[in-house]
C-alpha positions, -999 to +999 in steps of 0.1 A: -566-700-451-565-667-472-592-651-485-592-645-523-593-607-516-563-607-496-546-631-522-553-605-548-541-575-527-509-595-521-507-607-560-511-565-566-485-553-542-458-575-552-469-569-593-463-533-588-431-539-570-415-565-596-429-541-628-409-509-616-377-533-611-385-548-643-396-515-667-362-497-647-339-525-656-350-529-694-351-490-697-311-490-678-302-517-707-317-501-739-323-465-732-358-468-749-392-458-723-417-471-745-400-503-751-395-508-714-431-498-704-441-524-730-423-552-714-431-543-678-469-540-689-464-577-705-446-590-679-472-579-651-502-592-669-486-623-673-471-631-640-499-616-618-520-642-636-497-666-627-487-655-586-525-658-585-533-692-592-500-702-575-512-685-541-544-701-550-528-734-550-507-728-518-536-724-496-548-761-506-519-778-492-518-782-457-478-790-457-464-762-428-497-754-413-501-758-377-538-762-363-539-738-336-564-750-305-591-719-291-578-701-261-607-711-249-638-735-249-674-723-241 
């Protein structure tokens, strides 16, 4: 399992990521910077919320998880 800090890191990495494709593409379409930093800055604060809890969720499910035995016994 995760640990919240790492899901967070991860939630961070990928927000920043997706909000310079997302600021660059609405500034590419209108032409207006403040308008495009707008809807990057909504569109982060919403969808880091979001990729969060999801992650969150994820790490409840055991579906794909393989228990690993210890290399060794002592």
């Amino acid at each position: 399992m995760e640990t919240t800090r790492r899901s967070i890191t991860k939630a961070l990495s990928w927000r920043f990521l997706a909000t310079t494709i997302t600021t660059g593409l609405v500034y590419a379409v209108t032409g207006q910077g403040d308008f495009a930093a707008g809807i990057g800055l909504a569109d982060t604060l919403l969808k880091l919320f979001i990729y969060f809890g999801h992650e969150r969720l994820w790490n409840r499910i055991q579906y794909g998880r393989v228990e690993r035995e210890p290399e060794y016994f002592i």
